[in-house]
N, C-alpha and C positions, 0 to 999 in steps of 0.2 A: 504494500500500500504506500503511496506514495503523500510524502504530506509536505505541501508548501511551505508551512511555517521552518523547516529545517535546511531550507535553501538548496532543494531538490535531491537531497539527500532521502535513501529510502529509511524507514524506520530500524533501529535497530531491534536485534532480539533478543527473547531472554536471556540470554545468558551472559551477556556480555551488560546489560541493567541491574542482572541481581549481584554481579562483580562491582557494580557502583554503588550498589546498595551497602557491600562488607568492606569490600577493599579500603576502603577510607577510614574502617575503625582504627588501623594501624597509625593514622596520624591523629587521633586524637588525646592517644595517652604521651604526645610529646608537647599538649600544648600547657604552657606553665605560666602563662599572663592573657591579661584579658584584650591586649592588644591581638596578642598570636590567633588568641581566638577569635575575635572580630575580622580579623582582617581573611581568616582562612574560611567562616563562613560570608562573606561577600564574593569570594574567590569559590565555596560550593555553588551562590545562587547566581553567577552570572557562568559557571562551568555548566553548570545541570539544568538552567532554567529554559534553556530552548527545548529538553525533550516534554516539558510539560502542557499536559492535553488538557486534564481538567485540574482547573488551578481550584476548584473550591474543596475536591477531593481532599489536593496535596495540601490544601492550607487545614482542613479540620485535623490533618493526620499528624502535622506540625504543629497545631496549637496545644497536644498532649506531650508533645516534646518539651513545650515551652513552658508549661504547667510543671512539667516534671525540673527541668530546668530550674524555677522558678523555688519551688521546694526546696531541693538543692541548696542553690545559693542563700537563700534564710536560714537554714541549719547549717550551712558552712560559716554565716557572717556572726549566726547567734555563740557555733559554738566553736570558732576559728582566730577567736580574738578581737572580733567586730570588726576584720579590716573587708573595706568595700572592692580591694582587688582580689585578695582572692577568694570571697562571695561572686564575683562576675567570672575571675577564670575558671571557675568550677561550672556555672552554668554555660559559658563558653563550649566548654567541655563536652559539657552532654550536648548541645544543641549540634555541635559540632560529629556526635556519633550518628543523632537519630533524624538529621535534615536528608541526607543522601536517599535517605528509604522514605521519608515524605514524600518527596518530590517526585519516585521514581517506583514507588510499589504501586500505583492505580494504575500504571501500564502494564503490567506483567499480567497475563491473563495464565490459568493453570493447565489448558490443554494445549496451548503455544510451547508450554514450560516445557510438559514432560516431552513433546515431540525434542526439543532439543538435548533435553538428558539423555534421552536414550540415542537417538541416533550422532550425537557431537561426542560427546560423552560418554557413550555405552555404559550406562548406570544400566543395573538389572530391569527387567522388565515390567516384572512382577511389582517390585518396589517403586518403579517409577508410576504404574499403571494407579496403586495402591494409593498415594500422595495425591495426581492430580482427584482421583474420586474424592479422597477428603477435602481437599484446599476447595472443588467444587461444591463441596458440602456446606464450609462454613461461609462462602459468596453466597449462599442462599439463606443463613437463618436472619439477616435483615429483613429480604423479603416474608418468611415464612414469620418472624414475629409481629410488622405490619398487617399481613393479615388476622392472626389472630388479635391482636388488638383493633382492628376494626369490627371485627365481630363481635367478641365481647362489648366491645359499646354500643354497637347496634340492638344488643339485647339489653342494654339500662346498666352495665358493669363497667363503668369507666374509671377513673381513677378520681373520681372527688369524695368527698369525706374528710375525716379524721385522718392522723397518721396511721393509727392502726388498720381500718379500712383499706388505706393504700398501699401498705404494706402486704395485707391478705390478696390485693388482688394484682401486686407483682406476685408474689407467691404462685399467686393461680395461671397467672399466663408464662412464670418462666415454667411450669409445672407442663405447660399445654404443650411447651415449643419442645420440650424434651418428647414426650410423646409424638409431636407431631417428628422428629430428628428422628427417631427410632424408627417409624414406619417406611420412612423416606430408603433410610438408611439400609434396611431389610429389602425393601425393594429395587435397590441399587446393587444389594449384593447377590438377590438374585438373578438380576437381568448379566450381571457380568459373570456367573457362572453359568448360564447358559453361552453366555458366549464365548468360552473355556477359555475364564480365566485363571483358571488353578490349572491347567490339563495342556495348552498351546504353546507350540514350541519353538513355532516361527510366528513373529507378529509383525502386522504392517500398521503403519501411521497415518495419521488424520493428512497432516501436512510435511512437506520436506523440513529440513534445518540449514537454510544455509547462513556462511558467513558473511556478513556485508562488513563496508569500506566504514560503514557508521556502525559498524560493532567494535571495528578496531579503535576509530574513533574514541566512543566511550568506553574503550582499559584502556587506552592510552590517559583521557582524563582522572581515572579512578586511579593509575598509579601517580598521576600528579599530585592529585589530592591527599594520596595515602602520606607523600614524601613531606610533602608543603608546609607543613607544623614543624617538620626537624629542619627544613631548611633557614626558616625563620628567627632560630636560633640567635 
């Protein structure tokens, strides 16, 4: 697929996305002031900000970074001496592990994924097959708990009341989604043992894996990234 925003470049693929996703943790245990870290995530959002599709995704996925971040640095300021540098280089720090996989996990789709492990990679079969059914699993309990809570409120069970009321009736809908996970989940393992997946010994793929010029692209960025806190020095 071809996307304009990347300057004719084709999209990359998994694999070389979820190598920007880790690869960069290595430069974050070098960063030790709040400068290095500042400046190494301005250097993540203008390295990694062109692959991104849906910016409200990458930003709700980063705002738990930033939460967490945020945490962080208060128990580092509270109990670190109260100095306000390294309260900042610490959430530096984090935001600097977990912005890479903000920006870049809502493109990774799971049956893209496993076509690349298994045939780039030759990861087992079995195990790869295994992974994307789950990873496709938990893409769905948003939908599947949307539904159930329109339901329940369509019958008078919404979440108003007391605390305790509200509380009984997350109870009762994470109660529903587990149930409904279960049925999904039994259904899925039979359809895929019918199509012998315990028993197959040659398997073919949904789609090919190849390498693009913009896979190299981003690990060439992800080892920049990994390097860029120790060169900073």
């Amino acid at each position: 697929m071809t996307v304009g925003s990347t300057g004719g470049l084709r999209s990359p693929g998994p694999l070389s996305l979820l190598a920007a996703c880790l690869v960069p943790v290595a430069g974050a245990f070098a960063v030790d002031s709040a400068r290095e870290g500042l400046v190494g995530l301005v250097v993540q959002v203008l390295a990694l900000g062109w692959l991104v599709r849906d910016v409200r995704a990458s930003a709700v996925r980063a705002s738990f970074g930033v939460i967490a971040a945020a945490g962080v640095a208060v128990s580092t300021w509270l109990y670190g001496g109260r100095s306000l540098d390294e309260a900042a280089m610490a959430a530096s720090r984090i935001l600097y592990l977990v912005l890479p996989s903000a920006l870049l996990l809502p493109l990774l789709r799971p049956s893209q994924l496993g076509d690349h492990l298994a045939q780039r990679l030759h990861l087992p079969d079995r195990g790869v097959v295994a992974c994307v059914a789950a990873l496709q699993r938990l893409e769905s309990f948003g939908a599947d708990w949307r539904t159930i809570e329109q339901a329940r409120r369509a019958r008078g069970r919404g979440l108003d009341g007391g605390p305790w009321r509200r509380l009984k009736e997350s109870g009762a809908r994470a109660f529903a989604l587990l149930v409904v996970s279960m049925r999904h989940t039994g259904a899925m393992a039979v359809a895929m043992d019918a199509r012998g997946f315990a028993s197959a010994t040659e398997r073919t793929w949904a789609e090919p894996a190849p390498w693009r010029p913009a896979d190299s692209l981003v690990l060439c960025i992800a080892a920049v990234l990994a390097v860029l806190p120790w060169l900073l020095h």
